[in-house]
C-alpha positions as CSV (number, residue, x, y, z in Angstrom):
1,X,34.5,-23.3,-47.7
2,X,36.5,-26.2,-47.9
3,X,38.8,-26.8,-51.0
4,X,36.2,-28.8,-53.1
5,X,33.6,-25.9,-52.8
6,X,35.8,-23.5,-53.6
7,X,36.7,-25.5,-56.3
8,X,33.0,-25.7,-57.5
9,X,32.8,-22.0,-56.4
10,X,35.8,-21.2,-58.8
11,X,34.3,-22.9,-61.8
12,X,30.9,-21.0,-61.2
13,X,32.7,-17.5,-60.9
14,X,34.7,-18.4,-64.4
15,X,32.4,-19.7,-66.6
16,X,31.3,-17.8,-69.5
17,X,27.9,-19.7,-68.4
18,X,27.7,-19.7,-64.6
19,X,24.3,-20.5,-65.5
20,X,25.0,-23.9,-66.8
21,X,27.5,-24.7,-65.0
22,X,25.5,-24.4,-61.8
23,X,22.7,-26.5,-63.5
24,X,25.8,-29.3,-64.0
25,X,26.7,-29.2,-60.2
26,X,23.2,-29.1,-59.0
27,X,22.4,-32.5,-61.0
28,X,25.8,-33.9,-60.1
29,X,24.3,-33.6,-56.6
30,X,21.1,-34.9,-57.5
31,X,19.2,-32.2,-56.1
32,X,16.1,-31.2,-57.5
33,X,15.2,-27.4,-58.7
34,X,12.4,-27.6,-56.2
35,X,14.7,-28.8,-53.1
36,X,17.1,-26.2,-53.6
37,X,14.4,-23.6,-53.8
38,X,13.2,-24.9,-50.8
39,X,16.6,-24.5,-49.0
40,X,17.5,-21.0,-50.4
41,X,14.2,-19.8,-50.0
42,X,13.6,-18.7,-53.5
43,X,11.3,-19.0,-56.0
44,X,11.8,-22.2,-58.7
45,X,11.2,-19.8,-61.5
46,X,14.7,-17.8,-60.1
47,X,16.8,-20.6,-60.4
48,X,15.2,-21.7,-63.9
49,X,16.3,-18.3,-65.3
50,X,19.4,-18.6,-63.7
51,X,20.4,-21.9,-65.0
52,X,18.8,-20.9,-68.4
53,X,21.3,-17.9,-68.4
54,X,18.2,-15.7,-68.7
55,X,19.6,-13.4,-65.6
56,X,22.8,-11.6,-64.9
57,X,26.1,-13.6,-63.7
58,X,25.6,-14.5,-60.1
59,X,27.7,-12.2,-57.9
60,X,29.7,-13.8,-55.2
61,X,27.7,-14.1,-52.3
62,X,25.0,-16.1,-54.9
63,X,27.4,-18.3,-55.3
64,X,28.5,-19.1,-52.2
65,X,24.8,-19.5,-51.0
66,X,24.4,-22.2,-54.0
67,X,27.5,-24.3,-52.9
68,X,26.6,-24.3,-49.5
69,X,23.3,-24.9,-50.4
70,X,24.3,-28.2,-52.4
71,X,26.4,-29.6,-49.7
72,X,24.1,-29.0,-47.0
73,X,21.5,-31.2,-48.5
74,X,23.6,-34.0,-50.0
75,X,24.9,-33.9,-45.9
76,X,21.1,-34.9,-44.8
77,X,21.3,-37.8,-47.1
78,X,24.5,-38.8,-46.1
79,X,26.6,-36.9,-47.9
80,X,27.8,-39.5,-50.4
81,X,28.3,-36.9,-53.2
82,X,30.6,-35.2,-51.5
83,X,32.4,-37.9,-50.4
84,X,32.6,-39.1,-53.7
85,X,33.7,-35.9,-55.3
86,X,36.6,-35.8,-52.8
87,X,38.0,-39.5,-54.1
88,X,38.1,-38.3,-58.1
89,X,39.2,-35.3,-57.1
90,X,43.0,-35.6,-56.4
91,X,45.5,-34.0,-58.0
92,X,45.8,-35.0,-61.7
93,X,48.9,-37.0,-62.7
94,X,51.6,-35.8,-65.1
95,X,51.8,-38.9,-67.2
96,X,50.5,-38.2,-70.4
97,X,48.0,-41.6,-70.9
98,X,44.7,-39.2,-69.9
99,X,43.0,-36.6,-70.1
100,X,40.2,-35.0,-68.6
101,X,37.1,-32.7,-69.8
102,X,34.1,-31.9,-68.2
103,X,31.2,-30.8,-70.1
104,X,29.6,-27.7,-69.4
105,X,26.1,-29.6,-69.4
106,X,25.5,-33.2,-68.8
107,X,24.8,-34.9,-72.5
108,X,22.5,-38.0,-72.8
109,X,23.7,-41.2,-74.0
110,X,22.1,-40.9,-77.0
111,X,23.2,-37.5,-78.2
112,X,26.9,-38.4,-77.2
113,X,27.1,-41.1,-79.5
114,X,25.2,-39.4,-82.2
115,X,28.1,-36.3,-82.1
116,X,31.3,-39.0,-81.8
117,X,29.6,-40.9,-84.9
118,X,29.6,-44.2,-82.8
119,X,28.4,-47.9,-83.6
120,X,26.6,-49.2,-80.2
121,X,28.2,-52.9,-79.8
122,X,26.1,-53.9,-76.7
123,X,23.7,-52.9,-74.4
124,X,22.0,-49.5,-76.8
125,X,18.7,-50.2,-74.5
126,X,20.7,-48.3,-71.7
127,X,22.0,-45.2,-73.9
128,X,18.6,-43.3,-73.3
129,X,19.1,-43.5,-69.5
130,X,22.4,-42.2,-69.6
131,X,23.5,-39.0,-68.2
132,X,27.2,-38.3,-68.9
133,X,29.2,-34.7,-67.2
134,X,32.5,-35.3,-68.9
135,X,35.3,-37.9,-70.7
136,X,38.6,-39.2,-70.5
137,X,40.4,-39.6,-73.0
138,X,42.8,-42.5,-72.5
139,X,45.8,-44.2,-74.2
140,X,44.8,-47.9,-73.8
141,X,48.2,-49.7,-73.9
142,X,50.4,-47.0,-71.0
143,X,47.7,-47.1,-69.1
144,X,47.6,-50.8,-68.7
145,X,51.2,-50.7,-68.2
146,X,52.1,-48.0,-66.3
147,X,48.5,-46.9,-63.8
148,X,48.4,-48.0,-60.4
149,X,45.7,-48.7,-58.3
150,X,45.9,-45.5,-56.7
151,X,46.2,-43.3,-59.7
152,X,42.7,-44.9,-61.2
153,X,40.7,-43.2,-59.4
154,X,42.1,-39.7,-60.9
155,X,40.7,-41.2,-64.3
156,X,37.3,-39.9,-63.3
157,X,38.0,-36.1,-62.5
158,X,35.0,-34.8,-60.8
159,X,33.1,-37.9,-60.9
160,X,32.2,-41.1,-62.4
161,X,29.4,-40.5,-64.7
162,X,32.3,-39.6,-67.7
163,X,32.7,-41.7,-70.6
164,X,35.8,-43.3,-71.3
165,X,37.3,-43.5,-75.0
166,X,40.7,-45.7,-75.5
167,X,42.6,-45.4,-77.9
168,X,45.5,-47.5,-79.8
169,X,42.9,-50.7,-78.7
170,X,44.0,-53.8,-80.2
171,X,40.6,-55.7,-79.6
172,X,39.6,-53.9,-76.8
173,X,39.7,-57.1,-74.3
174,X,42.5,-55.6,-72.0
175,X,41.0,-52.1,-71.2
176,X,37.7,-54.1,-70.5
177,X,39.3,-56.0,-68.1
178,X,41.0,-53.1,-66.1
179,X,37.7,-52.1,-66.1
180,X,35.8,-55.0,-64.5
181,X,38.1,-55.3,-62.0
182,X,38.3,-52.0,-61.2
183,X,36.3,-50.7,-58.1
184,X,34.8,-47.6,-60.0
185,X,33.1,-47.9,-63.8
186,X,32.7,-45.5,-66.0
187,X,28.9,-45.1,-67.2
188,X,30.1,-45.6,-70.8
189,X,33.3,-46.7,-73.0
190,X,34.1,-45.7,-76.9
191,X,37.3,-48.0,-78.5
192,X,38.7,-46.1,-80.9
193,X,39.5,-47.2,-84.4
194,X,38.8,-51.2,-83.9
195,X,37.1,-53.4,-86.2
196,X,36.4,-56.5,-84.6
197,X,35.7,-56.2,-80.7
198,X,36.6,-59.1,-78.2
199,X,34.0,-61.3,-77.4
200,X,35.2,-61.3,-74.2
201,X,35.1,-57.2,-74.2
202,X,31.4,-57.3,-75.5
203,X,30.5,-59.7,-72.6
204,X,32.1,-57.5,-70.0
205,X,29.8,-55.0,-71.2
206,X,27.3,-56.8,-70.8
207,X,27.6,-57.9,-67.3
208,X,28.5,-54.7,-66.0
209,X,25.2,-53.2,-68.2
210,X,27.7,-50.7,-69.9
211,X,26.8,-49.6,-72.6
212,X,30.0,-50.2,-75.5
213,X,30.4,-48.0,-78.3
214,X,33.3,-47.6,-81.5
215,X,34.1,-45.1,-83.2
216,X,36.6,-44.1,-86.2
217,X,36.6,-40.5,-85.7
218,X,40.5,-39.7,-84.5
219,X,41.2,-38.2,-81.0
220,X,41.5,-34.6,-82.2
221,X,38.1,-34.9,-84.1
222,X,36.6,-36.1,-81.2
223,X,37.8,-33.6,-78.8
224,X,37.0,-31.3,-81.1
225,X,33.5,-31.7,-80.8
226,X,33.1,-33.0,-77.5
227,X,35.1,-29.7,-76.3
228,X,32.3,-27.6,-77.9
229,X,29.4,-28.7,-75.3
């Protein structure tokens, strides 16, 4: 195994839901219960109950069988996931504008916002097809400042279906910005703690069919809850 599947491997053998968390890397891959029972040669119903946590924590060689499994297929398509994974996933930064949390199951758009309390500015028709694995949390103003091209892509951890929620926004037109200029979105962005948004923030959103939500729950609340799925 290479580094990231021993990553991926890691997380697995750790979880207090190995179950779950597999489920999250097998969708993060795109690859359907039926495909992967296809490749492993076991039953759909097998990996159901595993993913449900209905059967006993996966021993290693399981395990290993899975994460080979995944990047096997997502090689006969191209291997884009993979190649993707291995962009986010460089070493995190010790400046303290970010941080990173990956949910133990994806969360749809809808439920997300519903949890963080949120008021949908633009674009709510595309919360329902929204799948998101994680969020960074980011303070708006240092990392305007002080990110460089080259650390931006650390932003997304694992991958780019995250939401990302600044906070200390002013009107939320600078972190939009970075954003549209920026070769990697996020699938969603919260501004914390803002009244009136930018006009020119809202039509960012818009063009780049991102969804834009506020909320005035502070960072620890939101963590709080967010941490829990």
């Amino acid at each position: 195994m290479d580094e990231l599947q021993e990553r991926i491997a890691g997380e697995i053998a750790l979880s207090d839901t190995p179950g779950s968390t597999m489920k999250k890397w097998r969708e993060l891959f795109g690859i359907s219960q039926v495909e992967l029972s296809k490749f492993l040669k076991i039953s759909t119903s097998t990996i159901s109950d595993y993913e449900g946590n209905r059967r006993a924590s996966p021993g290693v060689g399981i395990i290993k069988r899975f994460v080979n499994a995944l990047f096997e297929l997502d090689s006969r398509r191209g291997g884009e996931i993979a190649r993707n994974l291995g962009r986010y996933n460089l070493p995190k930064s010790e400046n303290p504008f970010y941080s990173i949390h990956d949910f133990a199951a994806p969360i749809g758009g809808d439920d997300f916002a519903r949890i963080i309390e949120a008021k949908v500015v633009s674009n709510p028709g595309y919360l329902d097809n929204i799948r998101l694995f994680g969020y960074t949390m980011i303070d708006s103003l240092r990392v305007i400042l002080e990110i460089s091209p080259n650390e931006y892509p650390k932003l997304f951890g694992n991958t780019s279906e995250r939401v990302f929620i600044f906070d200390g926004v002013s009107t939320g037109r600078s972190p939009m910005v970075v954003i549209r200029v920026a070769p990697i979105k996020p699938k969603l962005v919260v501004l914390q703690n803002i009244d009136n948004v930018d006009k020119v923030a809202i039509k960012i959103s818009q063009i780049e069919k991102m969804p834009l939500l506020t909320t005035k729950l502070t960072t620890e609340e939101i963590k709080l809850r967010l941490d829990k799925i």
